[in-house]
PDB file with one MODEL, atoms N, CA, C and O in Angstrom:
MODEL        1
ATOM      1  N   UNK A   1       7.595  19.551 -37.036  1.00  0.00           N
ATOM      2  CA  UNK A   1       7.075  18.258 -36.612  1.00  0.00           C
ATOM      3  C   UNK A   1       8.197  17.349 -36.111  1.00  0.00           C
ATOM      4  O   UNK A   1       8.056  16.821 -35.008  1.00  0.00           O
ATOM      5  N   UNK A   2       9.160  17.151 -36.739  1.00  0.00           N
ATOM      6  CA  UNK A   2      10.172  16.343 -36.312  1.00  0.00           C
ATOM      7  C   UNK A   2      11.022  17.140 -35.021  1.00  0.00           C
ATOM      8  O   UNK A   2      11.298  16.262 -34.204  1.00  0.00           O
ATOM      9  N   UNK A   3      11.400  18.132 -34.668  1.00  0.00           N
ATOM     10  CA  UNK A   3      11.579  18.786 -33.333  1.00  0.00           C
ATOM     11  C   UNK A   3      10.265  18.634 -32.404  1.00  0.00           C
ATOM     12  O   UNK A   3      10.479  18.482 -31.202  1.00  0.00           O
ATOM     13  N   UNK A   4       9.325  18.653 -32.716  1.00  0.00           N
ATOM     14  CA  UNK A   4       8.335  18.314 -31.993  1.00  0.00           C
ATOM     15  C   UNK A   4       8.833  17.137 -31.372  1.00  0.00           C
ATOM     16  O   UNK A   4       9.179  17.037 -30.195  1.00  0.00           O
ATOM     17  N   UNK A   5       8.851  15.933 -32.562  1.00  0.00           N
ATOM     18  CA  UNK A   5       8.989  14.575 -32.014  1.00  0.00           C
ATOM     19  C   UNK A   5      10.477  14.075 -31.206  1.00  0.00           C
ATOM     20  O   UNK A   5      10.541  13.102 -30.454  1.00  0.00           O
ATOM     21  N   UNK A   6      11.328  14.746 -31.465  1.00  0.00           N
ATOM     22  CA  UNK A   6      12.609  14.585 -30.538  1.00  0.00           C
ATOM     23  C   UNK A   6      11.851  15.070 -29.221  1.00  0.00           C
ATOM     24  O   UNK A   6      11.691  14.227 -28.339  1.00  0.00           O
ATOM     25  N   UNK A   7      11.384  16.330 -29.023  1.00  0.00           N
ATOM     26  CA  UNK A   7      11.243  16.887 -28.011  1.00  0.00           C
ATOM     27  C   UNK A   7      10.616  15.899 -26.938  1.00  0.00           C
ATOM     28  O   UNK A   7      11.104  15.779 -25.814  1.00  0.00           O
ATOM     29  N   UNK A   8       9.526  15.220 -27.360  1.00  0.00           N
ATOM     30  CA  UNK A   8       8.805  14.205 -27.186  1.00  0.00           C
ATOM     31  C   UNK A   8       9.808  13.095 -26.638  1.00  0.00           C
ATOM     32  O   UNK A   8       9.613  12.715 -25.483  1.00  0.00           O
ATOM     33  N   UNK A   9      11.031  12.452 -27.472  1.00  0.00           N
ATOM     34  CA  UNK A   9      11.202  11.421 -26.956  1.00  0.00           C
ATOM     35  C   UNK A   9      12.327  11.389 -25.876  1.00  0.00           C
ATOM     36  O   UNK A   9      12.673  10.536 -25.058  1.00  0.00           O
ATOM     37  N   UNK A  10      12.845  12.865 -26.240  1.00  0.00           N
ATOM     38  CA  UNK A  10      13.611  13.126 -25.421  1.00  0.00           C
ATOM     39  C   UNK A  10      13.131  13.408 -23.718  1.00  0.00           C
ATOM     40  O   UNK A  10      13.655  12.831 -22.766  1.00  0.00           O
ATOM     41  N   UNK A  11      12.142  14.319 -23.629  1.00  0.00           N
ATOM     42  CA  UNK A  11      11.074  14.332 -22.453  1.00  0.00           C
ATOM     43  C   UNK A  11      11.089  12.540 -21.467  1.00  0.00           C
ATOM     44  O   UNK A  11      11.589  12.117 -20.425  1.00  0.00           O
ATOM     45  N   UNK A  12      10.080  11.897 -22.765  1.00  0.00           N
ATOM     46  CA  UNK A  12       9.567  10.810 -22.284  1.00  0.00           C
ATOM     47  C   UNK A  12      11.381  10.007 -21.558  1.00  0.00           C
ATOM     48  O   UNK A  12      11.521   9.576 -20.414  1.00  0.00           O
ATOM     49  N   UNK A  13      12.159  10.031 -22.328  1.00  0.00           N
ATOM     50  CA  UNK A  13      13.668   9.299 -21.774  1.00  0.00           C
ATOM     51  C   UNK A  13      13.944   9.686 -20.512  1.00  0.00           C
ATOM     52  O   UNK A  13      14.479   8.892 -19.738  1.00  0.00           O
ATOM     53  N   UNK A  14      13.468  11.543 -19.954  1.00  0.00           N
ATOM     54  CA  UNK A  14      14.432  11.996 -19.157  1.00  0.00           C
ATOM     55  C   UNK A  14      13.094  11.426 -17.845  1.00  0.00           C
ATOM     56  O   UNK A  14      13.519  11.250 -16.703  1.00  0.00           O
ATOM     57  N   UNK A  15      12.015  11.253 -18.036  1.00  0.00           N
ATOM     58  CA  UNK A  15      11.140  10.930 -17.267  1.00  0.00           C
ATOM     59  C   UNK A  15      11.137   9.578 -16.517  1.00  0.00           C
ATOM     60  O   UNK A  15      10.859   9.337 -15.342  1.00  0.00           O
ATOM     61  N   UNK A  16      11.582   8.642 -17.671  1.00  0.00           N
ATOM     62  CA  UNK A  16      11.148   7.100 -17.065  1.00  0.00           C
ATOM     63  C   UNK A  16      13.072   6.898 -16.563  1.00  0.00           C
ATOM     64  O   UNK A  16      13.286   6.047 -15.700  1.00  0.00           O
ATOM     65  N   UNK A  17      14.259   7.648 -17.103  1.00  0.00           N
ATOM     66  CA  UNK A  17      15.828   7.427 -16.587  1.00  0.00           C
ATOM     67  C   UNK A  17      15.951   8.000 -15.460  1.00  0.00           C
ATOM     68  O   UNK A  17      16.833   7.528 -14.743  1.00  0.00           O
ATOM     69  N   UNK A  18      15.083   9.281 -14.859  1.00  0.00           N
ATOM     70  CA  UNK A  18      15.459   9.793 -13.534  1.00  0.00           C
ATOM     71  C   UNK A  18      15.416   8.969 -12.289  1.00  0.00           C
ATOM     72  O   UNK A  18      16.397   8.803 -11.566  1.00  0.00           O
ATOM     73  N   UNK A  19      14.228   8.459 -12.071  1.00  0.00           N
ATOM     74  CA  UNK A  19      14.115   7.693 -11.083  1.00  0.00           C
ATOM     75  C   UNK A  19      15.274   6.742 -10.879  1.00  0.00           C
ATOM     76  O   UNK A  19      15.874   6.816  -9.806  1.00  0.00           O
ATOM     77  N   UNK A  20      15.601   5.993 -11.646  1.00  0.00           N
ATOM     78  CA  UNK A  20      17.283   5.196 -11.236  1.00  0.00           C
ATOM     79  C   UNK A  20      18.466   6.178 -10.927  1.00  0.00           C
ATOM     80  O   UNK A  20      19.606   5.760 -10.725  1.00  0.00           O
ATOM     81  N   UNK A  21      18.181   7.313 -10.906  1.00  0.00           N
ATOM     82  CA  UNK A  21      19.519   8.254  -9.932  1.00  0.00           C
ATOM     83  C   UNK A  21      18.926   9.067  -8.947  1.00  0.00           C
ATOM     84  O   UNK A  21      19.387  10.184  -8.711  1.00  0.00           O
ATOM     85  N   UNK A  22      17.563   8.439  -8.114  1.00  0.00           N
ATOM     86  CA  UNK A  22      17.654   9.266  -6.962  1.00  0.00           C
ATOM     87  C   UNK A  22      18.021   8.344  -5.917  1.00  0.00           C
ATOM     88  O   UNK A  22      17.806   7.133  -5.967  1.00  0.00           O
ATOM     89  N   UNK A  23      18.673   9.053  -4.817  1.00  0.00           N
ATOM     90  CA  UNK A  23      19.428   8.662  -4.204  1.00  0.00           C
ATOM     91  C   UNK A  23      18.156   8.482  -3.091  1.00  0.00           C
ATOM     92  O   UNK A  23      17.016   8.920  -3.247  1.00  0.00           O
ATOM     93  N   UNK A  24      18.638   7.759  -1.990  1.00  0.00           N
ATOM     94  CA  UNK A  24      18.205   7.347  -0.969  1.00  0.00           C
ATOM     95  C   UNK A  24      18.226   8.326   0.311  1.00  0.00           C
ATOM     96  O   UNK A  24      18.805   7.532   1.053  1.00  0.00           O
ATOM     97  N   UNK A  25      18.017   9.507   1.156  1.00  0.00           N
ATOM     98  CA  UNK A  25      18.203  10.057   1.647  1.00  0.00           C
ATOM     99  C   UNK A  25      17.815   9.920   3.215  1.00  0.00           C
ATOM    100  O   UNK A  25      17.852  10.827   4.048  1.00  0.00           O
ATOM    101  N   UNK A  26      17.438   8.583   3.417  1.00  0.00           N
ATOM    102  CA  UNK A  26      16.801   8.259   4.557  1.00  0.00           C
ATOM    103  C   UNK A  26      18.257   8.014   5.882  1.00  0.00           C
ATOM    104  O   UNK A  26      19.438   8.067   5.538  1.00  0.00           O
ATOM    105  N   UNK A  27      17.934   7.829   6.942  1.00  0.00           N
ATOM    106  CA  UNK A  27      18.642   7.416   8.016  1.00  0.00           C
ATOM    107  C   UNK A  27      18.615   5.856   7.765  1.00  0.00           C
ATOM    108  O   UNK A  27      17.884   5.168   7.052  1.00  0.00           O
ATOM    109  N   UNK A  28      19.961   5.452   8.833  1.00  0.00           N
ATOM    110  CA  UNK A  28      19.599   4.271   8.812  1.00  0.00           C
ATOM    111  C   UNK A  28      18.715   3.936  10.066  1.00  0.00           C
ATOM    112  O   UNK A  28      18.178   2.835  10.192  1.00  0.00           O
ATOM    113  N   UNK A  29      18.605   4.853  10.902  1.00  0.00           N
ATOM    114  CA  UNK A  29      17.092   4.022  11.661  1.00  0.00           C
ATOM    115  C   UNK A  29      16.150   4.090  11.004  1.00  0.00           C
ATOM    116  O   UNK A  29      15.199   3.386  11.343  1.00  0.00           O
ATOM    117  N   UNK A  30      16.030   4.855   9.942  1.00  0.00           N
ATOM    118  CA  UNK A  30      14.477   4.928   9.158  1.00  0.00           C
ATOM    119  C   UNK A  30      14.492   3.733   8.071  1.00  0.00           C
ATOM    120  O   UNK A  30      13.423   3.208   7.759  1.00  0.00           O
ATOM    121  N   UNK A  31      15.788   3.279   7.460  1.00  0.00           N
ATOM    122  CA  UNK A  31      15.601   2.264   6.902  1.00  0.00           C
ATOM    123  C   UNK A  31      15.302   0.630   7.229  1.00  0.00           C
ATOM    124  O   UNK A  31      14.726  -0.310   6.681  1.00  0.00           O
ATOM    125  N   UNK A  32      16.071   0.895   8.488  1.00  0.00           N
ATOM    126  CA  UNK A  32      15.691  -0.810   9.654  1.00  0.00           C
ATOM    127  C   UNK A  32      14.091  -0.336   9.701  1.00  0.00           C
ATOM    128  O   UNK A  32      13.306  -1.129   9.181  1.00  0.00           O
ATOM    129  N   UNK A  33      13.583   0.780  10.228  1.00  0.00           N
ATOM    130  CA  UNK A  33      12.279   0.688  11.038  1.00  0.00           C
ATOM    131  C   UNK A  33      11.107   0.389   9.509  1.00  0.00           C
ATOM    132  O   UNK A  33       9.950  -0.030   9.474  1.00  0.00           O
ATOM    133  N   UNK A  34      11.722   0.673   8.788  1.00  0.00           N
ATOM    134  CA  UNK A  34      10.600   0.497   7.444  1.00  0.00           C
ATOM    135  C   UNK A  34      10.956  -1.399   7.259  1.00  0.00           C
ATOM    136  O   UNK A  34      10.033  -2.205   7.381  1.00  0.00           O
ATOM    137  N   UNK A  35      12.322  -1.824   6.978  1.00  0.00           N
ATOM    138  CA  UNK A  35      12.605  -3.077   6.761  1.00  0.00           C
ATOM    139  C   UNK A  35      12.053  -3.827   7.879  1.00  0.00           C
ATOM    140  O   UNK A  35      11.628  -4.918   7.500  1.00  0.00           O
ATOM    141  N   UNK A  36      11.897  -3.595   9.278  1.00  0.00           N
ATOM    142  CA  UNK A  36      11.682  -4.073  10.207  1.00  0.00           C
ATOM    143  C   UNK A  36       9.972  -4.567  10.115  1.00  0.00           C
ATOM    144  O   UNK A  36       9.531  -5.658  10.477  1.00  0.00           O
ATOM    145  N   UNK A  37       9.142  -3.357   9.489  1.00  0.00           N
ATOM    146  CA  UNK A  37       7.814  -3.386   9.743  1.00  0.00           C
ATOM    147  C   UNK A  37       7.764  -4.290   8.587  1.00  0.00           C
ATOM    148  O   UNK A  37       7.207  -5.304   9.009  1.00  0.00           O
ATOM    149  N   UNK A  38       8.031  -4.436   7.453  1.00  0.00           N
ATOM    150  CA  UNK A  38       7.776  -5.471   6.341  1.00  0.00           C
ATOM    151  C   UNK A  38       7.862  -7.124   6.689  1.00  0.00           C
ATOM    152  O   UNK A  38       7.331  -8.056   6.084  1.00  0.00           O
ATOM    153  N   UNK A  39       8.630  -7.140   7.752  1.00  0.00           N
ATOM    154  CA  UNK A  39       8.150  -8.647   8.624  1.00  0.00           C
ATOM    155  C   UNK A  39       7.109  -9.082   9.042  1.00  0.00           C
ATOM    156  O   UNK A  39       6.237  -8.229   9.202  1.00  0.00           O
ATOM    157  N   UNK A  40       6.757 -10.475   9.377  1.00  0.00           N
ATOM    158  CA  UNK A  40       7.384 -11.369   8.056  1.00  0.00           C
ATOM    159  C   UNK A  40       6.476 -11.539   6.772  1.00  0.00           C
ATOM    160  O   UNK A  40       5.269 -11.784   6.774  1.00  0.00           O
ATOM    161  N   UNK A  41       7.399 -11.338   5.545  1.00  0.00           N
ATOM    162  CA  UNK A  41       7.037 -11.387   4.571  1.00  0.00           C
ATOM    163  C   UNK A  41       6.060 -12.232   4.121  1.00  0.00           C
ATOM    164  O   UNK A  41       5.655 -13.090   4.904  1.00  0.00           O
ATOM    165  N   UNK A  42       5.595 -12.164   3.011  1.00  0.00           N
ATOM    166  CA  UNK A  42       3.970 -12.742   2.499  1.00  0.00           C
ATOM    167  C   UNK A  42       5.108 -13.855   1.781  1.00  0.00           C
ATOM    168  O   UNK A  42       4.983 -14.905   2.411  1.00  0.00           O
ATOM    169  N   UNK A  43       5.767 -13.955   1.110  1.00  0.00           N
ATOM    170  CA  UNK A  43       6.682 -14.726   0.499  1.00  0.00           C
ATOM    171  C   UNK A  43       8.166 -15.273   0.275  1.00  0.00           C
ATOM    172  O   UNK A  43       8.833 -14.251   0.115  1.00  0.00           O
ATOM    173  N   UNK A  44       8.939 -16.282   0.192  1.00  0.00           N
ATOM    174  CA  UNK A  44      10.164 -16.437   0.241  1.00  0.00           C
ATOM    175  C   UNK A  44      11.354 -15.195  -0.525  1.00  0.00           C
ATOM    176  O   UNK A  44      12.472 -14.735  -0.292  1.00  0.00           O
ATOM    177  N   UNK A  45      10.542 -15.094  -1.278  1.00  0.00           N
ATOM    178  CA  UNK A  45      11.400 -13.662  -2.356  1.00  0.00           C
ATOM    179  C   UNK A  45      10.877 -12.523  -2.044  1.00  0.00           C
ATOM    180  O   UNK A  45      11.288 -11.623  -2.777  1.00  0.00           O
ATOM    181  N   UNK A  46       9.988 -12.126  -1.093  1.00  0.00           N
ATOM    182  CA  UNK A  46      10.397 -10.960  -0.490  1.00  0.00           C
ATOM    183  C   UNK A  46      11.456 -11.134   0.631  1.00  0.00           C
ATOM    184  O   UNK A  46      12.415 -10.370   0.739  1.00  0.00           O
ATOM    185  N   UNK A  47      11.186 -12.370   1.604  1.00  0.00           N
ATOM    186  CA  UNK A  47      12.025 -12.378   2.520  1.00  0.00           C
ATOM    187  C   UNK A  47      13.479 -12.432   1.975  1.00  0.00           C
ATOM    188  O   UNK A  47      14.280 -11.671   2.517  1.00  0.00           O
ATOM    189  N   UNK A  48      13.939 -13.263   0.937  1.00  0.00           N
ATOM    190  CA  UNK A  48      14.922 -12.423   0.046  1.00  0.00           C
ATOM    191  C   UNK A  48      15.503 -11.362  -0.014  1.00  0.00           C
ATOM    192  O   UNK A  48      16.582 -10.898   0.353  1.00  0.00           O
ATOM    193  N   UNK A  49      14.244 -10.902  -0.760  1.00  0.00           N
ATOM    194  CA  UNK A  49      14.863  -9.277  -1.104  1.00  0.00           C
ATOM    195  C   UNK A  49      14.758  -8.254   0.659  1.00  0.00           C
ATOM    196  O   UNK A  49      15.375  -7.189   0.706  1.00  0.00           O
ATOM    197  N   UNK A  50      14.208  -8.580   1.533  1.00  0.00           N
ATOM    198  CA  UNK A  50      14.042  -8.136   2.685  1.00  0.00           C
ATOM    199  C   UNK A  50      15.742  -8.307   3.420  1.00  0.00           C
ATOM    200  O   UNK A  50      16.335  -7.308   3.826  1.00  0.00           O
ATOM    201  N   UNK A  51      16.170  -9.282   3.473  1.00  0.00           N
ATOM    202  CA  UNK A  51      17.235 -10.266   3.561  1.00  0.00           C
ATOM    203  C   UNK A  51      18.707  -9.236   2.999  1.00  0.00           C
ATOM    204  O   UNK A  51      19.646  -8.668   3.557  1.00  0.00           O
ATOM    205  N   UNK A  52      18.315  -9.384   1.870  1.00  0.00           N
ATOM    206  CA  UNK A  52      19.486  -8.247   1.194  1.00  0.00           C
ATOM    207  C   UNK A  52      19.782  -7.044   1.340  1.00  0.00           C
ATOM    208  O   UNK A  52      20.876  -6.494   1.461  1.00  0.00           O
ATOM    209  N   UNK A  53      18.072  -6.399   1.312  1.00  0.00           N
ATOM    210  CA  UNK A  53      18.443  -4.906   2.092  1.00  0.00           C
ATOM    211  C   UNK A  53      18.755  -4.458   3.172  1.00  0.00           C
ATOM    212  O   UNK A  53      19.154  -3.313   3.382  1.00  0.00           O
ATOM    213  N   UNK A  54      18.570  -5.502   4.131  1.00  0.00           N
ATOM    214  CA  UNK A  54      19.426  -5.695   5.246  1.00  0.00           C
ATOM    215  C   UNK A  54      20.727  -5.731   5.274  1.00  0.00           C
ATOM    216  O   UNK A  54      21.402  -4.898   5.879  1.00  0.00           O
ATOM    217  N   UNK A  55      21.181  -6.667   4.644  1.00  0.00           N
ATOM    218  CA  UNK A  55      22.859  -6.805   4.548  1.00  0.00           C
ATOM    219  C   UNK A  55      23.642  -5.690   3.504  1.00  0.00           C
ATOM    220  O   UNK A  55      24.815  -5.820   3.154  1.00  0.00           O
ATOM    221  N   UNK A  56      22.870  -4.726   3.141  1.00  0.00           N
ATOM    222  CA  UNK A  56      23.433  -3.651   2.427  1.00  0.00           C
ATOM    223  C   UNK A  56      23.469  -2.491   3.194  1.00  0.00           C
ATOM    224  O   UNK A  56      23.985  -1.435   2.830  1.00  0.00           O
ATOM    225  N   UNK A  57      22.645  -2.792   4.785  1.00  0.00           N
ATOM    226  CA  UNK A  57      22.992  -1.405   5.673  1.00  0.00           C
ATOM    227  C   UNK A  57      23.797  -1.133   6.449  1.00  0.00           C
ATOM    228  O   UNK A  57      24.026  -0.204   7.224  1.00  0.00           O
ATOM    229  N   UNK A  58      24.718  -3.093   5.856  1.00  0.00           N
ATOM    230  CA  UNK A  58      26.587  -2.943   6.263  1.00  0.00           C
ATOM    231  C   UNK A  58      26.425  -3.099   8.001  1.00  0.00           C
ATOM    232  O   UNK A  58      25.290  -3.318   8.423  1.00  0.00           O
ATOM    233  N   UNK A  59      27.554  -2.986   8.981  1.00  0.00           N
ATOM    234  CA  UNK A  59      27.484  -3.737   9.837  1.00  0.00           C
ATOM    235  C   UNK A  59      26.300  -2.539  11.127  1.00  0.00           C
ATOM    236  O   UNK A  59      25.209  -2.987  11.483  1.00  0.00           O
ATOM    237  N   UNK A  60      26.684  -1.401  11.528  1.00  0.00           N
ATOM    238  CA  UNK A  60      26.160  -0.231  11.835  1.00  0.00           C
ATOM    239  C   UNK A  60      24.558  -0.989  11.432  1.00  0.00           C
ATOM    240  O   UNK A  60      23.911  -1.737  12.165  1.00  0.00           O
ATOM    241  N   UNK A  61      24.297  -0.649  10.427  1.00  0.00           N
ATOM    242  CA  UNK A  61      22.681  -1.258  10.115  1.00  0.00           C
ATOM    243  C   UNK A  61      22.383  -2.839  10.745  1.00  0.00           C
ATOM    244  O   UNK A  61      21.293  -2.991  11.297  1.00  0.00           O
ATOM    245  N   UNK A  62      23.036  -3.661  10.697  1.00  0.00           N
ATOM    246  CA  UNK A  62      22.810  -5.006  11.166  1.00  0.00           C
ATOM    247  C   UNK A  62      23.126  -4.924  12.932  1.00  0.00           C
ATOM    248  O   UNK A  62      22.842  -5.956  13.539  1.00  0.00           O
ATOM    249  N   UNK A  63      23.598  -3.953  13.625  1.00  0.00           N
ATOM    250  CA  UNK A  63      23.647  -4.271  15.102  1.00  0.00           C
ATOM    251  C   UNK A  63      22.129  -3.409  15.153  1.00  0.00           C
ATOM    252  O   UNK A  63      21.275  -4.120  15.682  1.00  0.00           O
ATOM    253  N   UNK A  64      21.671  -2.242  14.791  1.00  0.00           N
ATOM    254  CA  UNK A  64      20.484  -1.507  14.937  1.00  0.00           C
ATOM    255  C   UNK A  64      19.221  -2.508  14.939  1.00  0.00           C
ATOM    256  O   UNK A  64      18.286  -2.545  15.739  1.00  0.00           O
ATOM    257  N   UNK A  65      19.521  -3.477  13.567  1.00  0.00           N
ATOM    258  CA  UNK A  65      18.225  -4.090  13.687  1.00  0.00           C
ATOM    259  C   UNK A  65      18.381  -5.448  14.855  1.00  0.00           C
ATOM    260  O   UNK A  65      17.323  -5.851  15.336  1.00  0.00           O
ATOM    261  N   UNK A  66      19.421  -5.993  15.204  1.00  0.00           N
ATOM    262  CA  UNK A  66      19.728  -7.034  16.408  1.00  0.00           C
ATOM    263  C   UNK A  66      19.103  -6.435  17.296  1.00  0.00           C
ATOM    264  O   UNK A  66      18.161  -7.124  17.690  1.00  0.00           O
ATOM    265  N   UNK A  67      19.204  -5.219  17.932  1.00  0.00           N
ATOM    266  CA  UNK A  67      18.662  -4.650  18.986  1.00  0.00           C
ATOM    267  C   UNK A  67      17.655  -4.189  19.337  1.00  0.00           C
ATOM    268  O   UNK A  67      17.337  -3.958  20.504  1.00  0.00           O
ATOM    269  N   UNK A  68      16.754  -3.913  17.955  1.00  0.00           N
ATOM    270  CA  UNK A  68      15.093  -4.270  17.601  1.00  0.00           C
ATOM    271  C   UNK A  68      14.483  -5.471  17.963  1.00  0.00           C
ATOM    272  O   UNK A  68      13.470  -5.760  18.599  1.00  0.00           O
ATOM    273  N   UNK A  69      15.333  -6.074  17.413  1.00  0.00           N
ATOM    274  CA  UNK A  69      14.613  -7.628  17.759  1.00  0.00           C
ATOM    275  C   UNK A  69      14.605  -8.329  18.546  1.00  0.00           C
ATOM    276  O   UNK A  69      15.605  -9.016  18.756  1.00  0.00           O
ATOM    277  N   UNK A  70      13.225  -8.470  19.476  1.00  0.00           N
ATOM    278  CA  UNK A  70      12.976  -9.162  20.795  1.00  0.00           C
ATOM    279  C   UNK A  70      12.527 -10.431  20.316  1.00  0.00           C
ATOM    280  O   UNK A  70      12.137 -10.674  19.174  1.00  0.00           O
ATOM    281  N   UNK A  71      12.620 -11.300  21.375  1.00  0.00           N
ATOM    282  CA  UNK A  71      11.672 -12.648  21.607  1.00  0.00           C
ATOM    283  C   UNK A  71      10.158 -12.149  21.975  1.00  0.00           C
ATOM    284  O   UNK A  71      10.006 -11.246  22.798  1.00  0.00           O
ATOM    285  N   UNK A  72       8.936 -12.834  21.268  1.00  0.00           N
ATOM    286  CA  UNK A  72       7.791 -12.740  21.080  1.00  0.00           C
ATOM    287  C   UNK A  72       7.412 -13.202  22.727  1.00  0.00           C
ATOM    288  O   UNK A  72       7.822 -14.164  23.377  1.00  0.00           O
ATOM    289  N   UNK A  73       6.357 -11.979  23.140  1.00  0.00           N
ATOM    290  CA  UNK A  73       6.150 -12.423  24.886  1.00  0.00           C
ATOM    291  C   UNK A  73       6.969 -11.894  25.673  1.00  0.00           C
ATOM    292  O   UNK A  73       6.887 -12.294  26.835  1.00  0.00           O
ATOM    293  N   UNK A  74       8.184 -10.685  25.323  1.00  0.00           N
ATOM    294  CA  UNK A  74       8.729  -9.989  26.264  1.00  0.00           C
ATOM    295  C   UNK A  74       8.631  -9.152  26.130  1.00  0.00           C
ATOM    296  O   UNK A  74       9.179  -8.623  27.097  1.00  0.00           O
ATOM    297  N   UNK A  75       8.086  -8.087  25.233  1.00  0.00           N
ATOM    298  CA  UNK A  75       7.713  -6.730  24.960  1.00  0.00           C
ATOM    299  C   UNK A  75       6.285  -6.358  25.003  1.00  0.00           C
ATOM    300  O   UNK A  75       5.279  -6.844  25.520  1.00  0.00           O
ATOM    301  N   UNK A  76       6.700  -4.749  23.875  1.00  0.00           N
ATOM    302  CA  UNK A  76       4.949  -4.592  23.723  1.00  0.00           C
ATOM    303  C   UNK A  76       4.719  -5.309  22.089  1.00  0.00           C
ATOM    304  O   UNK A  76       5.146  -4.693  21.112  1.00  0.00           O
ATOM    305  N   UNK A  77       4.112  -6.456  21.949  1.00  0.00           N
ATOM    306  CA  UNK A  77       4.007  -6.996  20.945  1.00  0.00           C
ATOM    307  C   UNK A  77       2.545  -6.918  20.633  1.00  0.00           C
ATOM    308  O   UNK A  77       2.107  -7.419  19.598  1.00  0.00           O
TER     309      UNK A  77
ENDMDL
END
């Protein structure tokens, strides 16, 4: 019973700790084009957190999304 119950809590630990070490495996055009479509946000703290994950795709990520972004009325909008 008590190996049972380690087994148990040990399981349940390795289940809910994995997810904070998977890594991100995306491109960075796939990460602008996902950040890009989340515009504009429903709220100030997403635009926040929208805001940040931007400035974490370092400079390479910040000219990609400049060059996404048109003025409204000159594309296909």
């Amino acid at each position: 019973m008590k190996i049972k119950r380690i087994l148990l809590i040990a399981s349940l630990f390795l289940l809910v700790s994995s997810p904070s070490y998977s890594q991100d495996n995306r491109t960075i055009e796939t990460k602008v084009a996902d950040l890009l479509a989340q515009l504009p946000a429903n709220n100030n703290q997403s635009t926040d957190k929208l805001m940040n994950d931007m400035l974490v795709l370092g400079e390479d990520g910040l000219t990609l999304i400049c060059s996404r972004i048109i003025p409204a009325g000159t594309g296909d909008d």
